[in-house]
VMD Tcl script that draws the C-alpha trace (Angstrom):
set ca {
  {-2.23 14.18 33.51}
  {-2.28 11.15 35.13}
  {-5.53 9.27 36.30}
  {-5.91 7.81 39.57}
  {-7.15 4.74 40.13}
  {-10.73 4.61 42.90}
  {-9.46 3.85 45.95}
  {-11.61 0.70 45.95}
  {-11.32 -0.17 42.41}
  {-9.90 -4.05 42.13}
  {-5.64 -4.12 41.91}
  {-5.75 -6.66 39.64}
  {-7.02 -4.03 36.96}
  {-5.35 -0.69 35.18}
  {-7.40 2.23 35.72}
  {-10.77 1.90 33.91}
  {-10.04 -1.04 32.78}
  {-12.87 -2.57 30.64}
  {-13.10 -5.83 32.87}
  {-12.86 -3.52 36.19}
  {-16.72 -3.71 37.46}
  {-16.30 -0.44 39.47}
  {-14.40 1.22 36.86}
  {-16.56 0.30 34.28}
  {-20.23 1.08 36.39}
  {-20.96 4.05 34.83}
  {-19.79 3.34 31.03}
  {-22.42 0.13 31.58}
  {-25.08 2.48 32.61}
  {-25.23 4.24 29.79}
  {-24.80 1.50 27.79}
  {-27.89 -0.02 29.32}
  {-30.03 3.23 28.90}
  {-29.06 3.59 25.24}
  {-30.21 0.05 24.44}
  {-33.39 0.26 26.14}
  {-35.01 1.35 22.69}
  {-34.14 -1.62 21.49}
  {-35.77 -3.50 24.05}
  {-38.50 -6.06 22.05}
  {-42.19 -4.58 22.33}
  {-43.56 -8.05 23.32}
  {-43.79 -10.07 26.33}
  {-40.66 -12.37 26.32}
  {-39.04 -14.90 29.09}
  {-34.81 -14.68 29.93}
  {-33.43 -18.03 30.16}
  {-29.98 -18.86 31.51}
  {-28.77 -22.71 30.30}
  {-25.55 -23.40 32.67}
  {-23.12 -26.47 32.79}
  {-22.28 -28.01 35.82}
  {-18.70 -26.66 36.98}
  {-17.10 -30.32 36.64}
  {-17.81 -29.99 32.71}
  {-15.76 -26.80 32.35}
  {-12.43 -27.91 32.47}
  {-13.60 -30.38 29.04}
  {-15.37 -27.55 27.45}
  {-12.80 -24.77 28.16}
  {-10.21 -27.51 25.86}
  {-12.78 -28.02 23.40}
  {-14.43 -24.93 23.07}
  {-15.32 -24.85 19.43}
  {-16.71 -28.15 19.29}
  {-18.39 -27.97 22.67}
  {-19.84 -24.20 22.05}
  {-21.82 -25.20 19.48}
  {-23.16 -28.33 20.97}
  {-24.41 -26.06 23.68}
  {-26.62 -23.77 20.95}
  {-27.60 -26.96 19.47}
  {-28.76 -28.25 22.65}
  {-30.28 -24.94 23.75}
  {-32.36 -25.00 20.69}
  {-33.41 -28.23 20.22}
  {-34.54 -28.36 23.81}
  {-36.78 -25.19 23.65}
  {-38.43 -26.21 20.50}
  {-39.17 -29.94 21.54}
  {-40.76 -28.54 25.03}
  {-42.70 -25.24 23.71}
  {-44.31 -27.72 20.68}
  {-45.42 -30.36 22.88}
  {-49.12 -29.04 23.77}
  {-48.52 -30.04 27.16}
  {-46.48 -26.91 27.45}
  {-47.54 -24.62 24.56}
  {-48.29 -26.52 21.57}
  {-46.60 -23.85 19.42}
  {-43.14 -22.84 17.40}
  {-41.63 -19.98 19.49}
  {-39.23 -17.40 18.43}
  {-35.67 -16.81 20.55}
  {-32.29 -15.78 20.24}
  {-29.61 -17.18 22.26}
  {-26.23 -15.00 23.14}
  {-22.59 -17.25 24.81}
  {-21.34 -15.71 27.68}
  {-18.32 -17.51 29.08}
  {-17.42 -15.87 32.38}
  {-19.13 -15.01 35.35}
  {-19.41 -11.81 37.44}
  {-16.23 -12.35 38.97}
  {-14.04 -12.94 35.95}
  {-13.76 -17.16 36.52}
  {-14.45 -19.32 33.27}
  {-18.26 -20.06 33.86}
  {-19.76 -20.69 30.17}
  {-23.48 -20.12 29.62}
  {-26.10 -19.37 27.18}
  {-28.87 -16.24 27.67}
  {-31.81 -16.97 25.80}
  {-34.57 -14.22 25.19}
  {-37.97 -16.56 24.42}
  {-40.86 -15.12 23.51}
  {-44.07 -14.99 25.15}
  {-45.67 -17.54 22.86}
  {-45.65 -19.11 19.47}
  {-47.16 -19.76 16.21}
  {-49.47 -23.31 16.05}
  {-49.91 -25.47 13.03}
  {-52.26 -23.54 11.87}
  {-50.67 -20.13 12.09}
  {-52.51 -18.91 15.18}
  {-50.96 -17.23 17.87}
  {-50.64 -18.63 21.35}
  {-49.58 -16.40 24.43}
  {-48.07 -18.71 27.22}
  {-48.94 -18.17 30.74}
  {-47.77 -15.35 32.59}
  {-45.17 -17.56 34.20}
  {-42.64 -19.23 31.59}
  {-44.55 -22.08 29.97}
  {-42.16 -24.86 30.83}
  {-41.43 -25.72 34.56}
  {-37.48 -25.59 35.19}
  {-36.94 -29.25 36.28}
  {-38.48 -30.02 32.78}
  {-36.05 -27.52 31.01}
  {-32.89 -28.40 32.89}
  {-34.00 -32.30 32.55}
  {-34.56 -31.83 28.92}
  {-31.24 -29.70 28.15}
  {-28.97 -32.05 30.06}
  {-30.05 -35.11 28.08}
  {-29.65 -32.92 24.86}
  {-26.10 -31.99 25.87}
  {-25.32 -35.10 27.04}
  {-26.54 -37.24 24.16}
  {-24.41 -34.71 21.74}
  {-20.94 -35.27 23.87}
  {-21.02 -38.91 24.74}
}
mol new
graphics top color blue
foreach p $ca { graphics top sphere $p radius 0.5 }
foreach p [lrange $ca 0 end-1] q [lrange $ca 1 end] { graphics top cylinder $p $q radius 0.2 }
display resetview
């Protein structure tokens, strides 16, 4: 039997399609509820690091290379800002996960980065961060640029 295809389902895709957003709404649902158990059982922040859209064609031809200057720089940054007691004063825990399109299927490369809630000081004592995420964005996006910057040029 064959499917049919939503009537408003995109024509660029094949029925259910995995890149089809309609298509695939459901299958991402449950996807979503079965992964809420694994969901961390501690306060945490979600940061998105982006590069400017004139950078993309150079990264898209240099993608190895340029890939892992942008977890280098994503780390570095977040453990030079959250250490510096001005912001935390403490070594914070995160994982960082590449995604390189957007929503709408165009090249768009950026890191999501799950931070945690705090950190560990010098002396092994934990330090919760504010309610809000501990380092104001124009300090993070500052901070990141130079990193990536420095590591291209």
């Amino acid at each position: 039997m064959r499917r049919m295809r939503p009537y408003s389902c995109s024509l660029q895709f094949m029925p259910e399609h995995r890149h089809c957003p309609l298509c695939q709404g459901i299958n991402k649902a449950v996807w979503v509820d079965a992964r809420s158990k694994d969901i961390l059982n501690a306060p945490y922040f979600h940061v998105v690091f982006t590069l400017p859209s004139q950078l993309q064609p150079l990264v898209y031809q240099n993608q190895e290379l340029l890939y892992g200057l942008l977890y280098k720089a994503v780390a570095q940054t977040l453990a030079e800002l959250s250490q510096d007691t001005k912001y935390l004063g403490a070594q914070i825990g995160f994982f960082s996960l590449l995604h390189t399109w957007g929503q709408d299927l165009h090249y768009h490369p950026h890191i999501h980065t799950v931070v945690l809630a705090g950190g560990l000081t010098k002396n092994n004592q934990w330090r919760n961060s504010s309610k809000k995420f501990f380092i104001p964005v124009k300090v993070l996006a500052k901070k990141f640029r130079g990193k990536f910057l420095h590591h291209i040029f």
